[in-house]
N, C-alpha and C positions, 0 to 999 in steps of 0.2 A: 239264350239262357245265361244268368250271368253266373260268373263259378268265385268259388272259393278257395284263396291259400292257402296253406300254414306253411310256417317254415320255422325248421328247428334250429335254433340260434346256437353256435356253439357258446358254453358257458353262460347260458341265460335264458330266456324267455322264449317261448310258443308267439310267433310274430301272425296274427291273422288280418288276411288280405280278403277286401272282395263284399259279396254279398253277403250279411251273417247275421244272425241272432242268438246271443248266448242266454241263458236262463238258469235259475238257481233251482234246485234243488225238486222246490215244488211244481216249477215251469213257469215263474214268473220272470218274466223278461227283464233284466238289467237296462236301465235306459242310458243308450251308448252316443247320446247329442248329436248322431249322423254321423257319428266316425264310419269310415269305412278299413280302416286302419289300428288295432288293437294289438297289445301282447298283453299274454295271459302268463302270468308266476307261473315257474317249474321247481322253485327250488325251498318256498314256502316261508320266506323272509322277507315278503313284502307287507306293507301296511295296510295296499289298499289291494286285498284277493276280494277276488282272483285276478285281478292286475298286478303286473309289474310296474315297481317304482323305482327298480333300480338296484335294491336291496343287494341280491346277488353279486353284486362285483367285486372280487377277491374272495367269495366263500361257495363259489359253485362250481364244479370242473366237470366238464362233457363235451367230449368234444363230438359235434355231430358230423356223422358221415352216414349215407343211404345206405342200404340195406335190404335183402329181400327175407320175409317175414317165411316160418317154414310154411307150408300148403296146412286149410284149415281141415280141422279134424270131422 
């Protein structure tokens, strides 16, 4: 089974690895030309969302470190 990444970029972008299909809203699938390799906008100052283009650089701060989430309700 093949799996899937993400990884949270400090100061920028949702980095996705792997096998994946993103889709908008209604469930149409964005046509990703066989990338297997995408980042997706966090910060909402990119041009082409839900992609990052870069935008972020010098106006986004987060620094990512793991974490455990509290136990679900």
């Amino acid at each position: 089974m093949a799996s899937t990444k993400i990884i949270v970029n400090s100061n920028g972008s949702l980095k996705v690895e792997g096998d994946f299909e993103i889709v908008d809203k209604t469930g149409a699938p964005y046509d990703l030309g066989g990338r297997t390799v995408v980042s997706i906008c966090r910060c909402g100052r990119s041009q082409n969302k839900p992609f990052c283009d870069g935008s972020h650089k010098g106006h986004f701060e987060h620094e990512a470190v793991a974490f455990a989430l509290p136990p679900k309700k």
